[in-house]
N, C-alpha and C positions, 0 to 999 in steps of 0.2 A: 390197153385193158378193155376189154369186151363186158357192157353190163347186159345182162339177161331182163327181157321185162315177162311179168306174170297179169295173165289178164282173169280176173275171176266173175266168175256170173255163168248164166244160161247162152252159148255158144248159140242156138236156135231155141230160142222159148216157145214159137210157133210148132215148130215139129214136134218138139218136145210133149205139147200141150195134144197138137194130133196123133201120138205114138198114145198117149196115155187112153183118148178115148179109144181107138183101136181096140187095147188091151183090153179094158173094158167093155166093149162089145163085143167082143172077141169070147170072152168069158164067161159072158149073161148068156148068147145064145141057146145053151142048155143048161135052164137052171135045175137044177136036183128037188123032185117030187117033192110036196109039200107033207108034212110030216107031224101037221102038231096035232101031239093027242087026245083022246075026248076029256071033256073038264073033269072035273071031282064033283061029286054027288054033292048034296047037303046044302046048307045056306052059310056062305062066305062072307065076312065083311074086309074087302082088301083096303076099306080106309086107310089114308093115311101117307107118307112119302116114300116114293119109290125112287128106282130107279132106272130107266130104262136104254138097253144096250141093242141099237139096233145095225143089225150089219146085210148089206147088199152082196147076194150072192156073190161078184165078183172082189169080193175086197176079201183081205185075212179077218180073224174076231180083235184084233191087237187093233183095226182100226175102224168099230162098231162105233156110229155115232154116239153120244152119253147124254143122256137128258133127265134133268129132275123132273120126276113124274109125282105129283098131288093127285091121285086118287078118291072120290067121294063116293060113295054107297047109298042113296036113301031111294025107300019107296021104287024099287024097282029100276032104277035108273041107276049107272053110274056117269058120272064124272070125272074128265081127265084136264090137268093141266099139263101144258109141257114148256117146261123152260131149258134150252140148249145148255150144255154147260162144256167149259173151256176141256181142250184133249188133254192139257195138263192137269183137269182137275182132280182135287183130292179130295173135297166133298161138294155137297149139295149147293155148296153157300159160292162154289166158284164156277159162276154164270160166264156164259161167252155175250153179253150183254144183249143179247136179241131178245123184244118182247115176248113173253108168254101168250101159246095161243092153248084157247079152253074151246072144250066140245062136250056134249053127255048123247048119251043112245040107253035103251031100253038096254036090261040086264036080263037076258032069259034062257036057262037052264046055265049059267055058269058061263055064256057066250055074249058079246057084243060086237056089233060090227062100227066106228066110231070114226066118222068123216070130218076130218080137219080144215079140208079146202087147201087155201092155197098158201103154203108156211114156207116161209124165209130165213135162211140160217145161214148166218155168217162164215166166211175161212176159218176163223180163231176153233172155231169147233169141228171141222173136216179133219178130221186125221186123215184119209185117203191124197188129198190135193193140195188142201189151203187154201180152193178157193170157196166164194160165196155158194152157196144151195138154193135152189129154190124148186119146190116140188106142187105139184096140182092134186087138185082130189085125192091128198093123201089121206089115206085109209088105215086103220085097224083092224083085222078080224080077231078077235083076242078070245081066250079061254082060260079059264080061272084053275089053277092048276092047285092053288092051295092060298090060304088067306095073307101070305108072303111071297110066290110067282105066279106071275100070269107071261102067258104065251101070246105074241099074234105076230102073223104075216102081216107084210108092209105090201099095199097096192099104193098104187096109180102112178105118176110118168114124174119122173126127173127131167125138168126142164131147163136148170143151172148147175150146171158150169154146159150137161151137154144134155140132147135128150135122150132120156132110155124109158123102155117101159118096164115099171115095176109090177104088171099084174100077175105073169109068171110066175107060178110059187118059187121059193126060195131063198124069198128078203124075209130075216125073220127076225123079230124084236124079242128080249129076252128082259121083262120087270122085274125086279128084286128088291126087295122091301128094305130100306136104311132101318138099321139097329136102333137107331137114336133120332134120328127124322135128319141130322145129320151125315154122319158117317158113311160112304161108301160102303155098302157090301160088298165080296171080293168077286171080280171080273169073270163073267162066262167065260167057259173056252171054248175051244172051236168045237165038238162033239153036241154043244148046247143050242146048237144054229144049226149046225148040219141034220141033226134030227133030235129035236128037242124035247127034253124029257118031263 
């Protein structure tokens, strides 16, 4: 009698791992015009906990980063916290345990443009790979669309897991206001990133 053995795992993880940046460069080289609309008139207060769904032109919206966004309003300025939260998450309260990084910029006409520097995000929260993240002079340019969505393009360069450059329109983050400070509101689709309404 003849037994059969089964070996499981990644046959070449290396290639594996270079097939994926390929694809993804492959994919970025033309990103699709930037497309977010001019803000809403009036004075907004987007106080309060969001949610924000940000996806790299080369990825699907099924694997947008997820981040609990804290929002603050005062005196002309806002304030943004961002804390990663896990790809399994179901609300606000399930973190992918990476610290919180905080920024504020000037609020004017409904626009900010809001430099985080250099942020660190673990696998548990990549939906795209599962591995770690790590990004430079990432950027917001954001536009307050109504006192529950705000719009913004994602700059500056992916330098973990590979590098890419994000200045390119086309990385487009999508905020949505939790109902409860809790609760998830329900997922952009892809129509919401490709040209954002």
């Amino acid at each position: 009698m003849t037994l059969g053995v089964m070996a499981l795992g990644c046959v070449d993880p290396v290639g594996d791992f270079e097939e994926f940046q390929k694809m993804a460069r492959s994919k970025s080289s033309a990103p699709p015009p930037s497309c977010l609309p001019a803000p809403a008139e009036g004075d907004l207060d987007i106080s309060g906990a969001f949610i924000g769904y940000c996806k790299v032109n080369f990825a699907d919206a099924s694997q947008a980063l997820m981040l609990g966004t804290k929002f603050t309003v005062k005196d002309g300025t806002v304030e943004a916290g961002l804390t990663p939260l896990l790809t399994t998450a179901t609300t606000l309260n399930d973190t992918a345990g990476d610290p919180p990084v905080t920024t504020s910029a000037p609020l004017l006409g409904n626009q900010f443009t809001m430099n985080f520097g250099l942020v660190k995000i673990s696998g548990k929260a990549n939906a795209i790979s599962g591995s770690d993240i790590e990004l430079a002079d990432a950027t917001f340019k954001g536009v307050l669309i109504s006192k529950d969505k705000v719009l913004a393009e994602l700059d500056g360069g992916l330098i973990k897991p590979f590098a890419l450059d994000l200045n390119p329109a086309g990385d487009v983050c999508v905020f949505l206001r939790s109902p409860d400070g809790v609760t998830l509101p329900p997922r952009p689709e892809a129509a919401d990133f490709a040209c954002a309404k």
